[in-house]
C-alpha positions in Angstrom: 20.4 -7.4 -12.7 20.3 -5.5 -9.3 17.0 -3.7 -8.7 17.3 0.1 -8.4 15.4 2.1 -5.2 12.8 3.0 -7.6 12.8 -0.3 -8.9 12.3 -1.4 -5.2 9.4 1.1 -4.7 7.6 0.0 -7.7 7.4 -3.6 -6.3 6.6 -2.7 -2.7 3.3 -0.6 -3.3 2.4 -3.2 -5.5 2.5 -5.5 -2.2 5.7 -7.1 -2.5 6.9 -7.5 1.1 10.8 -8.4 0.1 11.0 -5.5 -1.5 10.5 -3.7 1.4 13.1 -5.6 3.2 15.4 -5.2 0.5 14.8 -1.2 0.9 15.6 -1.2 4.6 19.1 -3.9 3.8 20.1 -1.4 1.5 19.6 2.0 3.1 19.4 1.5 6.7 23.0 2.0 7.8 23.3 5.3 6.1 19.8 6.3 7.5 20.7 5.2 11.0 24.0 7.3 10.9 22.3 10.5 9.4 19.5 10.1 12.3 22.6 9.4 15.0 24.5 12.7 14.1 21.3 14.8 14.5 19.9 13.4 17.8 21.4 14.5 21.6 20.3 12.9 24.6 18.3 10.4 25.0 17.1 9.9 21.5 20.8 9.5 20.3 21.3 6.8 22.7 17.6 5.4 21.7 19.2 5.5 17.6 21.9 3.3 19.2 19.9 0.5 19.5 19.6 -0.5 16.0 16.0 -2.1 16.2 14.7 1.7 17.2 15.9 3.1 13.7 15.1 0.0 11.5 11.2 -0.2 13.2 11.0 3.7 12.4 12.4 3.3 8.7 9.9 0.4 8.3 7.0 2.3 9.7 8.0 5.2 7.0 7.8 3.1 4.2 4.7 1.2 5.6 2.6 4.1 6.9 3.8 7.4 5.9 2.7 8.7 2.4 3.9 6.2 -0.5 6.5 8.1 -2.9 8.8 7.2 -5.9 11.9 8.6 -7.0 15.3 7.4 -8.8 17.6 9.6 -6.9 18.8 7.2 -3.7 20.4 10.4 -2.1 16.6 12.1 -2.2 15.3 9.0 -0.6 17.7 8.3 1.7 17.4 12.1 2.9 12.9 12.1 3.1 13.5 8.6 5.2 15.5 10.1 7.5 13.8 12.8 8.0 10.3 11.7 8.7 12.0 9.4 11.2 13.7 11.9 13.0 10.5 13.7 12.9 8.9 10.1 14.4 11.8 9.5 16.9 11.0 13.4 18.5 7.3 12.9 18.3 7.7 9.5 20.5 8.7 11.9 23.1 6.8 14.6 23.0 3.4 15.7 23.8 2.7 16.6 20.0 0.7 13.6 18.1 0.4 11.5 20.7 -2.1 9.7 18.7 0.5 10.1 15.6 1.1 6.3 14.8 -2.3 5.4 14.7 -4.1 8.2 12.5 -1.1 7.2 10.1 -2.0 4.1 9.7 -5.5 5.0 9.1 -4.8 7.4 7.0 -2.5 4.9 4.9 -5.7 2.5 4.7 -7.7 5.2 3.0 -5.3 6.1 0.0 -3.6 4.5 -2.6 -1.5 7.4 -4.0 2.1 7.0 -4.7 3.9 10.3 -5.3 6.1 10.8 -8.2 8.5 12.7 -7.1 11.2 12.6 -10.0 10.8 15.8 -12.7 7.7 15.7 -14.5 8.1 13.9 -18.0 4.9 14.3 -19.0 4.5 14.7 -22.9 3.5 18.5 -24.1 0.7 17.4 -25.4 -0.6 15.3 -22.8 -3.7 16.2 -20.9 -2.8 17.4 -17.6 -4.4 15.4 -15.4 -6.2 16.6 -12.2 -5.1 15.0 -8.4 -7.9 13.4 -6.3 -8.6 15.1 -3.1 -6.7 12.0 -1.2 -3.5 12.7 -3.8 -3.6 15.7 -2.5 -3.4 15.3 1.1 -0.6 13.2 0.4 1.7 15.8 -1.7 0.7 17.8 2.0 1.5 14.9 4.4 4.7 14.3 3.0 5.7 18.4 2.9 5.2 18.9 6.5 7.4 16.5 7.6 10.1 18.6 5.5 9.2 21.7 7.3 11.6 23.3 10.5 10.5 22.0 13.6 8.8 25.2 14.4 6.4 25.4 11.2 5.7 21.5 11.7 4.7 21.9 15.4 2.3 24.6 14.8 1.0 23.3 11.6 0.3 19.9 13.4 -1.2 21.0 16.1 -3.2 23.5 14.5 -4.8 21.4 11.5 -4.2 17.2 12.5 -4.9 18.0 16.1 -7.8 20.7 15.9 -6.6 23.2 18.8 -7.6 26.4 19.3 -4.8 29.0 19.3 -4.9 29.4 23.1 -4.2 25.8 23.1 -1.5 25.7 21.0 0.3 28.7 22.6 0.0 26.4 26.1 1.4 23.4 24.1 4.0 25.6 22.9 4.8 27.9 25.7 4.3 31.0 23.9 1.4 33.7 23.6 -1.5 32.8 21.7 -0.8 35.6 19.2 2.4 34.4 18.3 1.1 31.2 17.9 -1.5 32.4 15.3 1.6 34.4 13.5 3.7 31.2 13.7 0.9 29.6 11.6 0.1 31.7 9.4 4.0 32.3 8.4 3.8 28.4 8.1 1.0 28.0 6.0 3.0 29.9 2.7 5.9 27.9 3.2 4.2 24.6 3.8 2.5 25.9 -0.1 6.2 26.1 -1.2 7.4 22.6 0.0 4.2 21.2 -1.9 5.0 22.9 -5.1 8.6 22.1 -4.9 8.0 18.2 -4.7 4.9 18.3 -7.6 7.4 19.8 -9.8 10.3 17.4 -8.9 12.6 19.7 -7.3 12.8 17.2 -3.9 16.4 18.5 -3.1 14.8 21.6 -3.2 12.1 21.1 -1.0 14.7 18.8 1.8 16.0 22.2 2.1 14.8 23.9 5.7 14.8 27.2 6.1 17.8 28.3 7.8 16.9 31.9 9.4 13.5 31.6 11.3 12.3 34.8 13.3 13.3 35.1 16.5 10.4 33.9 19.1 10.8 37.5 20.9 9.9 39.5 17.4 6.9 37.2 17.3 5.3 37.8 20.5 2.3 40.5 20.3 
């Protein structure tokens, strides 16, 4: 019998390591062509080199926040994003630290996300997240944000700058900046209640139309 994804989850969290190599076997061409057709420049010809997109898939699934779902598209789709996300960060000034404080933070939770649709029973207790689920169900939404609400939101809460700072990071006023984040904040909400609920393809969905920088500025 041929273990599903979730079936493959299930026995990585619980610390089996061929699992996890079993994951990448299985998904990583797809992942590496989705990552390949979004990248210019540089970072495209970085995805060429295969070990680039297999260490950032294996990173994901080592270090980001620990999910399960049955739906291999959904998978395949969060993967590839957060390691586009990673592949952009590597060569940017934002989370410079980024690698590090992930694996810290991976250390200090245990959580595994169910993101498939809730099948709890009607009457079952509902039963309350710990403070560390939560930050998890948030970890995993910002890296389905635009670019734009990510940067800010980053910057802004994992980072600690001021909004002076962030407009300097950013290149923009620091008004805008505080606008920018306070748009971001509500929709980051959003993302968060669309993967509780189970609606991933929903929340793999970026917002298409984003106000124009100049309409921002004060």
């Amino acid at each position: 019998m041929i273990d599903t994804t979730f079936d493959l989850l299930q026995k990585w969290h619980a610390g089996d390591r061929q699992a996890l190599e079993r994951l990448v076997e299985r998904h990583l061409p797809w992942i590496r062509g989705y990552v390949r057709k979004r990248l210019r420049g540089d970072l495209r010809a970085r995805a060429d080199t295969q070990d680039v997109v297999q260490e950032a898939v294996i990173d994901v699934l080592e270090y980001g926040p620990r999910f399960e779902i049955s739906d291999e598209d959904c998978f395949r789709a969060l993967v590839a994003r957060i390691v586009e996300n990673n592949l952009h960060d590597q060569r940017r000034f934002l989370m410079r630290d980024c690698r590090d404080m992930r694996r810290e933070r991976s250390r200090l939770s245990e959580s595994v996300l169910a993101l498939d649709p809730p099948r709890r029973e009607i009457t079952a207790p509902p039963v309350r997240a710990s403070r560390a689920e939560n930050e998890e169900w948030v970890r995993l939404a910002i890296e389905l944000l635009s670019p734009s609400d990510r940067d800010v939101i980053l910057l802004r809460e994992w980072e600690q700058l001021s909004f002076e700072e962030i407009g300097s990071r950013l290149g923009i006023p620091h008004n805008t900046a505080r606008m920018r984040f306070q748009r971001a904040m509500p929709r980051l909400a959003r993302k968060v209640e669309e993967l509780r609920s189970g609606r991933a393809r929903d929340a793999l969905r970026v917002a298409r139309l984003e106000r124009p920088e100049s309409s921002e500025s004060a």
